[in-house]
TIBARO-481336 format. One record per residue (C-alpha): residue in one letter; y negated, z, x. Coordinates in steps of 0.1 Angstrom, whole numbers. Last residue first. Example, Ala and Ser with C-alpha at 12.3 -4.5 7.8 and 13.67 -1.06 7.14 Angstrom:
% residues 2
<bakol aa="S" north="11" up="71" east="137"/>
<bakol aa="A" north="45" up="78" east="123"/>
This chain:
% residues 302
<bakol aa="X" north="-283" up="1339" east="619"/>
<bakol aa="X" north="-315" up="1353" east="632"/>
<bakol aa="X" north="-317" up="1367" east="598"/>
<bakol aa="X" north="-284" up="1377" east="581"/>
<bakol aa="X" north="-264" up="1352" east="562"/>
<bakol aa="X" north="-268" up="1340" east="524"/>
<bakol aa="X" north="-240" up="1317" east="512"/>
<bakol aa="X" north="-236" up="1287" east="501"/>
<bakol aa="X" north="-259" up="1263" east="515"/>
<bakol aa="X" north="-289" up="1237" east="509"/>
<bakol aa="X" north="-291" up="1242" east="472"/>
<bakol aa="X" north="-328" up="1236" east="462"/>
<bakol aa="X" north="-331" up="1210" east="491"/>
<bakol aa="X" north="-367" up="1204" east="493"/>
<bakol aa="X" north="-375" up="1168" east="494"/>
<bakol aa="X" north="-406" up="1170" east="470"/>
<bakol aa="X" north="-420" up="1198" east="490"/>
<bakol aa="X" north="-414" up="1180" east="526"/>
<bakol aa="X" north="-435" up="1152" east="506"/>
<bakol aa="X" north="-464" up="1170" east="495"/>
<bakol aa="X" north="-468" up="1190" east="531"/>
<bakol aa="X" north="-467" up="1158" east="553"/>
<bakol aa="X" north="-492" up="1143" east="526"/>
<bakol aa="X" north="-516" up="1170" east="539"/>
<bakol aa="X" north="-529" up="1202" east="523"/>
<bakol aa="X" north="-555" up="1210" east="551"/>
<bakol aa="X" north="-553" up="1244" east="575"/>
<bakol aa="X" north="-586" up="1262" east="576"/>
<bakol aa="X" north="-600" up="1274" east="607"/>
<bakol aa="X" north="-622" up="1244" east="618"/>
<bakol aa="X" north="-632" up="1226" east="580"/>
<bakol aa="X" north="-615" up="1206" east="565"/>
<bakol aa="X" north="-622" up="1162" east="562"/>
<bakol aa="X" north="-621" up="1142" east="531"/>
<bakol aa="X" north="-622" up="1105" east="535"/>
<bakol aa="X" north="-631" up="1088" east="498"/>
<bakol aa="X" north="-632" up="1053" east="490"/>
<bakol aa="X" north="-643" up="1029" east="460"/>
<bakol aa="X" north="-633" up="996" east="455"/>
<bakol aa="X" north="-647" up="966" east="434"/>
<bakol aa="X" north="-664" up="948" east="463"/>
<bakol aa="X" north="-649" up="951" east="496"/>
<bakol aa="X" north="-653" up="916" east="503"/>
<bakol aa="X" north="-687" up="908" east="491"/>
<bakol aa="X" north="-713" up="904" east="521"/>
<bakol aa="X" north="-743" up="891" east="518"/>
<bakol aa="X" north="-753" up="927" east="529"/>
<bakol aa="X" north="-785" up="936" east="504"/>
<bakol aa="X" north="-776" up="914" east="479"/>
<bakol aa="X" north="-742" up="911" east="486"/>
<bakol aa="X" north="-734" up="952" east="488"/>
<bakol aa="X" north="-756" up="956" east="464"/>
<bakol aa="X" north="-738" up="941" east="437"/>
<bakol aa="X" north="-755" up="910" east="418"/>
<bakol aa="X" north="-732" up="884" east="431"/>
<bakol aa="X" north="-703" up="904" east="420"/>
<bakol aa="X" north="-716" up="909" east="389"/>
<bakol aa="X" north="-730" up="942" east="372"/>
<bakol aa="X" north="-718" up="980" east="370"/>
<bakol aa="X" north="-744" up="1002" east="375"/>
<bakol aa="X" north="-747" up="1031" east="403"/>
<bakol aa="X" north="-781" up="1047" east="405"/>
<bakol aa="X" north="-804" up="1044" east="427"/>
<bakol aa="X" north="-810" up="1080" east="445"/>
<bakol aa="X" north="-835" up="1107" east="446"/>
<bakol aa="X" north="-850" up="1137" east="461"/>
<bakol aa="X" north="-836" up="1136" east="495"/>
<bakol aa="X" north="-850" up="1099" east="495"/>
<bakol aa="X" north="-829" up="1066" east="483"/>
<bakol aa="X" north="-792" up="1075" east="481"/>
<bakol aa="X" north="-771" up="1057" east="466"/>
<bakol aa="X" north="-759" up="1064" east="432"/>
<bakol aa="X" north="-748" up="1095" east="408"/>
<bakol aa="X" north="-726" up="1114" east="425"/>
<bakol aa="X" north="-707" up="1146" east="405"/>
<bakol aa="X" north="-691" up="1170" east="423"/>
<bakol aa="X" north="-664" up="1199" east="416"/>
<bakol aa="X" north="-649" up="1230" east="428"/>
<bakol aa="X" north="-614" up="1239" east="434"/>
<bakol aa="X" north="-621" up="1253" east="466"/>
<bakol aa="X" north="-662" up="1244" east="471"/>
<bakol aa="X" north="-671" up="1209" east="477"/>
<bakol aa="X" north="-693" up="1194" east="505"/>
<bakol aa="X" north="-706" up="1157" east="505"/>
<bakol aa="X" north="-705" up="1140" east="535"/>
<bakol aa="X" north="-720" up="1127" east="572"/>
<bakol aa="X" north="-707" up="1096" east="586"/>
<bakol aa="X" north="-683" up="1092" east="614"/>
<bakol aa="X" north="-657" up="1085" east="588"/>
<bakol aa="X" north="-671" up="1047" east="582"/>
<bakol aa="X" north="-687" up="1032" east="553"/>
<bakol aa="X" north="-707" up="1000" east="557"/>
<bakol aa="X" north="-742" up="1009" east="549"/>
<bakol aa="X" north="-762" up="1020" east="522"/>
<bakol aa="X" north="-770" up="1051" east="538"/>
<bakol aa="X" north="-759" up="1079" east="515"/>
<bakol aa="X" north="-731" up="1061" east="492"/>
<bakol aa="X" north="-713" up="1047" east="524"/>
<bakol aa="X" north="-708" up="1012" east="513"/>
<bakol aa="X" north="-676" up="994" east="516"/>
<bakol aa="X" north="-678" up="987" east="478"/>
<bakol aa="X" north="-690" up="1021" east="470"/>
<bakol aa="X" north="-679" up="1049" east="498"/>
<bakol aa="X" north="-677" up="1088" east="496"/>
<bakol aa="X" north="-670" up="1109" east="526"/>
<bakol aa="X" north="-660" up="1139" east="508"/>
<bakol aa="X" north="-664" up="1175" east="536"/>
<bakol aa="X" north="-636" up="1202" east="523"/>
<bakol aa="X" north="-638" up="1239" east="511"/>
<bakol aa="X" north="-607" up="1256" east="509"/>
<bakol aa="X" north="-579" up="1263" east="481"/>
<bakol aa="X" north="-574" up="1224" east="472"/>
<bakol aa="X" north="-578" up="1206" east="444"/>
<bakol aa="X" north="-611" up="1196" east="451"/>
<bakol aa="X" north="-624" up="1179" east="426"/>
<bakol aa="X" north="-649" up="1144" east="428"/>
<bakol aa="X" north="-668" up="1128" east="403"/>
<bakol aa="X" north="-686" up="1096" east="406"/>
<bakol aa="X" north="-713" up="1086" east="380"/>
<bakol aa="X" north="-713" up="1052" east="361"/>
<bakol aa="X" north="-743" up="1029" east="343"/>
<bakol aa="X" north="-732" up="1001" east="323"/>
<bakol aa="X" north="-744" up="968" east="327"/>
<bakol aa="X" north="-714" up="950" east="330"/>
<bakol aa="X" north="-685" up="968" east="314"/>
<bakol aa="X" north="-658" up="992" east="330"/>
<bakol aa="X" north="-620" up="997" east="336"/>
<bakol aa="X" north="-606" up="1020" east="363"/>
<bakol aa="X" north="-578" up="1011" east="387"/>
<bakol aa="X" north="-551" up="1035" east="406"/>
<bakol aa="X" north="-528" up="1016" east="432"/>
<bakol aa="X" north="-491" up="1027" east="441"/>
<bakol aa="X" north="-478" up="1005" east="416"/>
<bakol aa="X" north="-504" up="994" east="391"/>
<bakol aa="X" north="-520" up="1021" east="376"/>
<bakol aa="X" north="-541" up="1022" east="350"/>
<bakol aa="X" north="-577" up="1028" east="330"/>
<bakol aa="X" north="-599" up="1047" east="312"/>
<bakol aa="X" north="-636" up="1057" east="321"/>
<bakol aa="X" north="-643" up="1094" east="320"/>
<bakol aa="X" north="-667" up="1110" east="291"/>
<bakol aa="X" north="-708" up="1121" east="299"/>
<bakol aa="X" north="-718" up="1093" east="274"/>
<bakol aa="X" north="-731" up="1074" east="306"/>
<bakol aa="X" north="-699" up="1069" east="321"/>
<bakol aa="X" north="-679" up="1089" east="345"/>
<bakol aa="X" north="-657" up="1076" east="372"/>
<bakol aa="X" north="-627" up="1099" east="381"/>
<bakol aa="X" north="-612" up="1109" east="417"/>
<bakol aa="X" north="-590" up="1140" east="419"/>
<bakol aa="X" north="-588" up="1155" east="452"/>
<bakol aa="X" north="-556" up="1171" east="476"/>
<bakol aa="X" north="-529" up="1158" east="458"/>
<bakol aa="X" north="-514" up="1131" east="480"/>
<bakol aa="X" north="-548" up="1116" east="485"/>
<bakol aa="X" north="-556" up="1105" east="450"/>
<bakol aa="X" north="-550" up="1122" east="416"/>
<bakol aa="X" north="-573" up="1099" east="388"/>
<bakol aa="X" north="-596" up="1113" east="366"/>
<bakol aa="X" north="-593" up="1106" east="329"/>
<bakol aa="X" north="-597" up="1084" east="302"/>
<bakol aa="X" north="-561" up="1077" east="292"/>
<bakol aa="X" north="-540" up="1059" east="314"/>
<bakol aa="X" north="-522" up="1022" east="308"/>
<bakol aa="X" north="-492" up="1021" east="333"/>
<bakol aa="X" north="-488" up="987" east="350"/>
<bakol aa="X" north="-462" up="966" east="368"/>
<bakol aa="X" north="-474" up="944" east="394"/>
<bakol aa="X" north="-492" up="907" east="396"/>
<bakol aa="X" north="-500" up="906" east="359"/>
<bakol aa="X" north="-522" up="944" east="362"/>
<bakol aa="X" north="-548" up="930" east="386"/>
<bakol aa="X" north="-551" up="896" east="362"/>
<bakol aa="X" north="-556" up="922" east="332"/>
<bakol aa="X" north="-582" up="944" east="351"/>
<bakol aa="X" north="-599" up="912" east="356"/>
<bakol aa="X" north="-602" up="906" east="321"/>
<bakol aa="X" north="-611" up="941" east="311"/>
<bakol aa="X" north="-637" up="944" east="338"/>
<bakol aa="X" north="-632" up="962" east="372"/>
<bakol aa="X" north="-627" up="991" east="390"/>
<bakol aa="X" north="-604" up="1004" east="419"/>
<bakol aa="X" north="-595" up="1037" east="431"/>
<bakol aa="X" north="-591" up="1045" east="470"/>
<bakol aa="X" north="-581" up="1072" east="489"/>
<bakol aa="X" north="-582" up="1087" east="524"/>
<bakol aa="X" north="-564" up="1124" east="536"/>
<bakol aa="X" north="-565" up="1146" east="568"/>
<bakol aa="X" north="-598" up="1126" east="579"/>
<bakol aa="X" north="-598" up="1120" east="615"/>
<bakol aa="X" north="-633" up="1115" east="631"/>
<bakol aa="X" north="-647" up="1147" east="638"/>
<bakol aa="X" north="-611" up="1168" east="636"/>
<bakol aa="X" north="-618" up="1204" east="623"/>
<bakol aa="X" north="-648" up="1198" east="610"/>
<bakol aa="X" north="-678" up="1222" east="616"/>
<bakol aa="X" north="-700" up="1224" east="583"/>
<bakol aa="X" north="-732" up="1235" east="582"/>
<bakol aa="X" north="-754" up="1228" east="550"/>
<bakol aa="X" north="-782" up="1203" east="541"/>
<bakol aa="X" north="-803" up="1196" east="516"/>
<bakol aa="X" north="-802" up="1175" east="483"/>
<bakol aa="X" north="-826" up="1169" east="455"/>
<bakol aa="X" north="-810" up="1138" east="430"/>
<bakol aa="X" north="-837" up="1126" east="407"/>
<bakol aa="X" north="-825" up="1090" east="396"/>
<bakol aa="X" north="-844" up="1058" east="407"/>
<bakol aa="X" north="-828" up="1026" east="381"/>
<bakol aa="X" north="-795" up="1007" east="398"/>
<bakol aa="X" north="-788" up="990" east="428"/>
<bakol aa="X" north="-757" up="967" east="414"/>
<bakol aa="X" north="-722" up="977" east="422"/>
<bakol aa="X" north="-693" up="949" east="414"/>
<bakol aa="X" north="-675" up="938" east="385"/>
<bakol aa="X" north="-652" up="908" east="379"/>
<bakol aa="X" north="-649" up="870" east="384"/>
<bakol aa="X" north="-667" up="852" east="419"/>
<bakol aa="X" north="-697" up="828" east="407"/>
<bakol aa="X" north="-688" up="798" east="422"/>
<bakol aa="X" north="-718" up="783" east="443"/>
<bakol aa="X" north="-733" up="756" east="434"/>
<bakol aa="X" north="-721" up="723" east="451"/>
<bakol aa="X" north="-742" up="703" east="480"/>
<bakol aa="X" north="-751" up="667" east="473"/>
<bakol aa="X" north="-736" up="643" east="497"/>
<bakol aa="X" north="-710" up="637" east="473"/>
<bakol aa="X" north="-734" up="625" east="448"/>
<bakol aa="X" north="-738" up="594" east="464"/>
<bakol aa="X" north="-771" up="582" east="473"/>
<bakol aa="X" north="-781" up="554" east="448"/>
<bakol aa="X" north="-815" up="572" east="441"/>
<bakol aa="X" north="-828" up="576" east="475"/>
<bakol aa="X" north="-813" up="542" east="486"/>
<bakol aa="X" north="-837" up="525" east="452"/>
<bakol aa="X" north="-869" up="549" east="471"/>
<bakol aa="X" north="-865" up="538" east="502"/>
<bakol aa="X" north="-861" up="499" east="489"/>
<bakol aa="X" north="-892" up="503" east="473"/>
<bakol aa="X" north="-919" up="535" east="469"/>
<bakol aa="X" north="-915" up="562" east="490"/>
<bakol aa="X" north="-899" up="593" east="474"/>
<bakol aa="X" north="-925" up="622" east="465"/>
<bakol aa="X" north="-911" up="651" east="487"/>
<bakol aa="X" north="-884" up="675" east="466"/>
<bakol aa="X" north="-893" up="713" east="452"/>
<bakol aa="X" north="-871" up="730" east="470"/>
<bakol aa="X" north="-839" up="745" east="445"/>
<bakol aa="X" north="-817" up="742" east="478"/>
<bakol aa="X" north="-836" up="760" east="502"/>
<bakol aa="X" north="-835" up="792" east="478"/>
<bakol aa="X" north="-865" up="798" east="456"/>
<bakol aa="X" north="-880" up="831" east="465"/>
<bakol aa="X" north="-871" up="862" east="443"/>
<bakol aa="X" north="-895" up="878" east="424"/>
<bakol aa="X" north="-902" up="913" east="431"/>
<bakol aa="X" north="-889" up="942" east="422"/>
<bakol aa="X" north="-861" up="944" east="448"/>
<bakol aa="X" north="-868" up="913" east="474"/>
<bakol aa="X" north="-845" up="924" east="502"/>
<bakol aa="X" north="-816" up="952" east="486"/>
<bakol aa="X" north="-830" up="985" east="481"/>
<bakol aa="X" north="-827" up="1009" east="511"/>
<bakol aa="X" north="-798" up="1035" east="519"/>
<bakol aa="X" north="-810" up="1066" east="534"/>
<bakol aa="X" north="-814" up="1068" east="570"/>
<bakol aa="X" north="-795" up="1092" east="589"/>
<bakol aa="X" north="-810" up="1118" east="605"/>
<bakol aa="X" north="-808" up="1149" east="576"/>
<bakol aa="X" north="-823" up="1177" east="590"/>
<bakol aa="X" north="-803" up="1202" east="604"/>
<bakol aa="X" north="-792" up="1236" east="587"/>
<bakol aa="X" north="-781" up="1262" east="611"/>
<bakol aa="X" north="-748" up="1263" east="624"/>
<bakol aa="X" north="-753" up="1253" east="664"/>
<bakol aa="X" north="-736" up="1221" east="673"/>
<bakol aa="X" north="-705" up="1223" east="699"/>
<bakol aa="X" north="-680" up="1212" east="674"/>
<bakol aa="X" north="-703" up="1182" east="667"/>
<bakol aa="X" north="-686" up="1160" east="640"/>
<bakol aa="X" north="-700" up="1177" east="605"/>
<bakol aa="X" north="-729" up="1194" east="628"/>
<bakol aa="X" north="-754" up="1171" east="614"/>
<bakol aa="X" north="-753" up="1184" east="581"/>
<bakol aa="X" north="-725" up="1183" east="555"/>
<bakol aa="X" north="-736" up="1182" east="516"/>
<bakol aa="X" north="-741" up="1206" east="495"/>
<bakol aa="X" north="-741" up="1208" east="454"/>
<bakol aa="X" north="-762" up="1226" east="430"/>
<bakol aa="X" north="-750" up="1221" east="394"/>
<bakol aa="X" north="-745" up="1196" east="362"/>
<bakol aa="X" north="-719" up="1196" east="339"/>
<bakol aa="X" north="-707" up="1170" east="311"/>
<bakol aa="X" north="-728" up="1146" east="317"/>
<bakol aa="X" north="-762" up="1121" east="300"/>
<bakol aa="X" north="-784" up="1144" east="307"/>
<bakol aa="X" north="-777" up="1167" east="329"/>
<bakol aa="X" north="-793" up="1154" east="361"/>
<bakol aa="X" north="-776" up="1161" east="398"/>
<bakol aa="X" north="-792" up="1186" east="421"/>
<bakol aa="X" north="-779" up="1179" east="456"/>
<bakol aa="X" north="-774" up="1202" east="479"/>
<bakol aa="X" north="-769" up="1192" east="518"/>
């Protein structure tokens, strides 16, 4: 598919593509397909008021006498709590953006088996500072972030076109945002060949606003190219754009109820059939290399 992202607001905007239903078929013909999957949907109750829940009812008259005195003496452990609002950021279904996409073929060379996945946190300042208690931290400068053993760099953008800052905490990388802000995900391929991005928010696959898995289709970037993904995706014209809010605002909970995976954002890159992938195999047999394994040189076959 090709998305057209908005400049305003960024540094760069272009003509991206995405995987079309061929990603997983070997067998599937190379022409375009139209895109089957349905796009993500807003969460239940999006602009429009939300109903009362069950336990903001507006109570039956009491009866009058001893009914009544009982009603009133109930103890208040019988009452049930409020919820605890859970610390730190999470994804909200943001404003429409324009985003055109269509689709492109791309034949992976393994459907289901990614040949690198990474991760890169966010949340607020305060949380960011719990995260950073329970390991030793490195502060980074705004910036993007390289994940999967080399093979992609992974930044979130803000709104005045500049990379959020942040830090990592042993083998994890974290960004640092603000409630309300609106954020873009950029992706670079720092590899020679052209590789499918499965992109998750919050457990979310970013096209279908539903939980993520590497069956799903993905965006395509060209060798040493780069992306820029603005929300979920509504139409092939547009998507909602991703704003930091709370937890209990995200759209994984509103529209999922479910918040574990919030604050985490995932990538699966896939290469294409003919093309051999830089894997973490091939980073670490490079960092072990022996620059003075012998003593002297001897013929070939030797």
């Amino acid at each position: 598919m090709t998305a057209s992202e908005p400049s305003a607001g960024f540094a760069s905007s272009g003509t991206y593509e995405l995987s079309d239903s061929a990603a997983s078929d070997p067998a599937a013909p190379a022409s375009p397909a139209p895109l089957d999957a349905s796009p993500a949907s807003p969460p239940s109750g999006f602009d429009q008021p939300a109903a009362p829940s069950a336990g903001f009812e507006q109570p039956a008259p009491p009866r009058p006498g001893r009914a009544e005195g009982a009603a009133r003496k109930a103890p208040s452990s019988q009452v049930a709590p409020e919820p605890i609002e859970r610390p730190g950021l999470g994804t909200e279904w943001g404003e429409t953006r324009v985003s055109r996409i269509s689709t492109a073929p791309f034949i992976r060379a393994q459907a289901e088996r990614p040949f690198a996945v990474a991760s890169l946190f966010y949340n607020d300042a305060e949380g960011a500072r719990a995260m950073a208690s329970a390991s030793g931290f490195r502060r980074t400068s705004p910036q993007t972030f390289t994940l999967a053993g080399g093979g992609v760099a992974v930044g979130l953008r803000g709104e005045d076109g500049g990379f959020l800052s942040g830090f990592v905490a042993g083998e994890t990388s974290h960004v640092i945002g603000e409630a309300g802000q609106r954020y873009s995900v950029v992706l670079r391929n720092l590899t020679p060949s052209r590789i499918e991005c499965v992109v998750s928010v919050d457990g979310l696959d970013v096209m279908d606003g539903q939980p993520a898995a590497f069956s799903k289709r993905g965006y395509l970037v060209d060798p040493h190219g780069e992306i820029e993904i603005d929300g979920f995706r509504q139409t092939m014209d547009t998507v909602a754009a991703f704003r930091f809010g709370s937890v209990r605002g995200s759209y994984a909970n509103q529209k999922h109820g479910d918040t574990r995976n919030v604050g985490v954002i995932g990538v699966a890159l896939f290469h294409e059939r003919g093309t051999a992938p830089w894997t973490l195999d091939d980073v670490r047999r490079r960092r072990e290399a022996n620059p003075f394994p012998g003593q002297f040189a001897t013929p070939p076959g030797l």
